[in-house]
Structure formats: C-alpha cells, structure tokens
C-alpha positions in Angstrom: 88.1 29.0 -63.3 88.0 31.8 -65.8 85.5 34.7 -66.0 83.2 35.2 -68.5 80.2 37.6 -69.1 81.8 40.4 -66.4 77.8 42.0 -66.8 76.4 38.6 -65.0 79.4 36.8 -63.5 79.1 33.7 -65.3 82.1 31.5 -65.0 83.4 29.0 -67.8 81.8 26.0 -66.0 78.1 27.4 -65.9 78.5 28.2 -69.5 79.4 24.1 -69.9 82.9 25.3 -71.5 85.9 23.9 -70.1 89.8 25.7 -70.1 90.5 23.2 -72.8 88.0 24.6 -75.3 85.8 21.2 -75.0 81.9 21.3 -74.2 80.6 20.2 -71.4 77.6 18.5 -71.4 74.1 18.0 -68.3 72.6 15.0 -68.1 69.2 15.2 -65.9 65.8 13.8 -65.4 62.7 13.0 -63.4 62.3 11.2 -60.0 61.2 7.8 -61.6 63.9 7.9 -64.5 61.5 7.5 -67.5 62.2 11.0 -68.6 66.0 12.3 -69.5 67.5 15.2 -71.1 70.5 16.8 -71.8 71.4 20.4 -72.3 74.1 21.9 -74.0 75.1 26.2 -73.7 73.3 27.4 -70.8 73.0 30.6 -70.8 71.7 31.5 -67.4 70.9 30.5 -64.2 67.7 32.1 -62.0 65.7 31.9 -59.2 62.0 32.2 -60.3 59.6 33.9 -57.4 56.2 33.8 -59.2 53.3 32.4 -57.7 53.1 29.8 -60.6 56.4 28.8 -60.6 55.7 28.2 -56.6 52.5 26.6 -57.5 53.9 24.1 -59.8 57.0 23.0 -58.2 55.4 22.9 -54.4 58.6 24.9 -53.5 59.1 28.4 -52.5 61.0 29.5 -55.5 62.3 27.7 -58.7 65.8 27.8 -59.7 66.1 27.5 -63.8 68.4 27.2 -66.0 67.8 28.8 -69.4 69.3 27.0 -73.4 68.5 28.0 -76.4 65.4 25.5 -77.6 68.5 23.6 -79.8 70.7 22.7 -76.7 67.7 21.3 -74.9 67.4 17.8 -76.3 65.2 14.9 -74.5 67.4 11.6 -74.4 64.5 9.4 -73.4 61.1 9.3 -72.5 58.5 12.1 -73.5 57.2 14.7 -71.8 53.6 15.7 -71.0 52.9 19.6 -71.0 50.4 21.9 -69.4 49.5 24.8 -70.7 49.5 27.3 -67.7 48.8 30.6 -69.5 48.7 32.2 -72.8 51.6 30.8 -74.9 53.1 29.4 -71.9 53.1 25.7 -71.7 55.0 23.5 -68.6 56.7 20.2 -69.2 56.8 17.4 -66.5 57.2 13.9 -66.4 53.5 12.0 -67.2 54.3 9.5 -65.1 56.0 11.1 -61.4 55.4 14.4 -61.8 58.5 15.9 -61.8 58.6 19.7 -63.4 61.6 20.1 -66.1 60.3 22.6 -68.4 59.1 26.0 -68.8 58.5 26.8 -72.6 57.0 30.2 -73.8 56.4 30.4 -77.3 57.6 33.8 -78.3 61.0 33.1 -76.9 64.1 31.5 -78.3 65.3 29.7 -75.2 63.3 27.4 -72.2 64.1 27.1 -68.8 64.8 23.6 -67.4 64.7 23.2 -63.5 67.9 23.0 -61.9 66.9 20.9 -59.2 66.3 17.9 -62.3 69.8 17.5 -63.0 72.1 15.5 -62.7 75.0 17.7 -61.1 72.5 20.8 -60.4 75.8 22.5 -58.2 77.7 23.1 -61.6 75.2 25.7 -62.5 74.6 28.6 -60.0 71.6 31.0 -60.1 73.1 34.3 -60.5 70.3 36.5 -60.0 66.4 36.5 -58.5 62.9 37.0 -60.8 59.7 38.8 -59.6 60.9 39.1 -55.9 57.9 40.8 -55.5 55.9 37.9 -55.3 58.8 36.3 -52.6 57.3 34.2 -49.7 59.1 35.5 -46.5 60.7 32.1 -45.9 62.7 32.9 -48.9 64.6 36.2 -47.6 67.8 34.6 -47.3 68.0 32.1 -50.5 70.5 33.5 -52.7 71.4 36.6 -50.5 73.4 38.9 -52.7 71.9 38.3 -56.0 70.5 41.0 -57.6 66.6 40.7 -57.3 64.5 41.9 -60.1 60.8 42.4 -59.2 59.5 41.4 -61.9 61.3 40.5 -65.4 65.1 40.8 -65.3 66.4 43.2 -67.7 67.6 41.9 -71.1 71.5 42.1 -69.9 70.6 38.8 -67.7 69.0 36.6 -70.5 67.0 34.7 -68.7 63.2 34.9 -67.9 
C-alpha cells in the first residue's frame, strides 16, 4: 500500500484509490436492508466521543467516515432524519433504526457511520473527536491516535 496524506496517514485504500489508478467504491446499509448507500472519496476516518453521538448510536463512541455530500449517494430506500440541534440533522433507517448519517448544514461533507458498511475494516479511524467527553470504558479504543478534545483541527478534515 502506498502513502498518502503524510499530515494524517491515510493510505491509498482508505482514500477508495487503488495502485492501478481505478476508484474504489463502499457499499453499506441498515440492519433490515431497506436502506443502502454507497460512498465514493472518503476523506477521513474518526472516532466521535460526544455525548450525542453516544446517545444516538447506544455505543460508547462513533467511528465516521467523512465524503463530500456528492460521493454520498443513497442506492435504495430513503432515509428518515432527526434534527438533533441547530443545523444538525441525523439520518437513520425509518424502519430498524440503524444511524448512517450525520449532516450539518454549513459543511461541505457528512459523516456516514463506519460500522454501516459493508467492509467497515477498509477504512480506519485515524484520529479521536471531543475526548473530553470519553466514557472511561473507552481509554483503550484506538490507542495511539491523536485525540482532539473537542473539534480536530482543519489539517484532519473531518468533524
């Protein structure tokens, strides 16, 4: 595998770019199988440590994986959304439950959870938001990631 981004450590298969030049792309959905997406171009990879996040999911932290709003593309099915604070709405399947999106309005990108894909080991988080807010039981997920406390500087793109 080649390395790409030396400021994050992305390699060529998180960015869903193989040697040969070709894109790669991820297939996921919900537990029932009425919703399905595909994303194109990740950008990033994160582990999300905010009570909502934690909240929503019913997990200790949430690992997302952030596209530009064009590589995000639903494949079947529609998503229902909540709106869980100003200019922040969640997207999840109507019918199971299952969390897949997180969509702020002001940005160019939304996070899809990892967990929801199909292959979610071909993308790895690569660093930790709003550690601050970490539950103990989470000291040794991702150990060796940077951890932000809050927002991740802009170098990261993600968040």
């Amino acid at each position: 595998m080649f390395e790409v981004g030396a400021r994050i450590g992305f390699r060529l298969e998180r960015l869903n770019v193989r040697a040969d030049g070709l894109k790669l792309l991820l297939d996921g959905g919900c537990l029932c199988g009425r919703v399905r997406y595909r994303l194109e171009r990740v950008r990033g990879a994160f582990f999300c440590h905010c009570a909502m996040c934690r909240r929503a999911s019913g997990a200790n932290a949430l690992p997302w994986a952030s596209v530009a709003r064009a590589d995000f593309s639903l494949t079947s099915g529609a998503l229902a959304f909540y709106a869980s604070s100003p200019g922040v709405r969640r997207g999840f399947c109507g019918a199971c439950g299952s969390p897949i999106l997180f969509d702020m309005s002001s940005e160019d990108a939304v996070d899809v959870t990892l967990g929801t894909l199909d292959a979610p080991d071909r993308i790895r988080p690569t660093h930790h938001l709003w550690a601050a807010s970490a539950l103990a039981m989470s000291a040794g997920l991702g150990s060796g990631l940077p951890r932000h406390q809050e927002e991740a500087p802009p170098e990261h793109g993600a968040g």
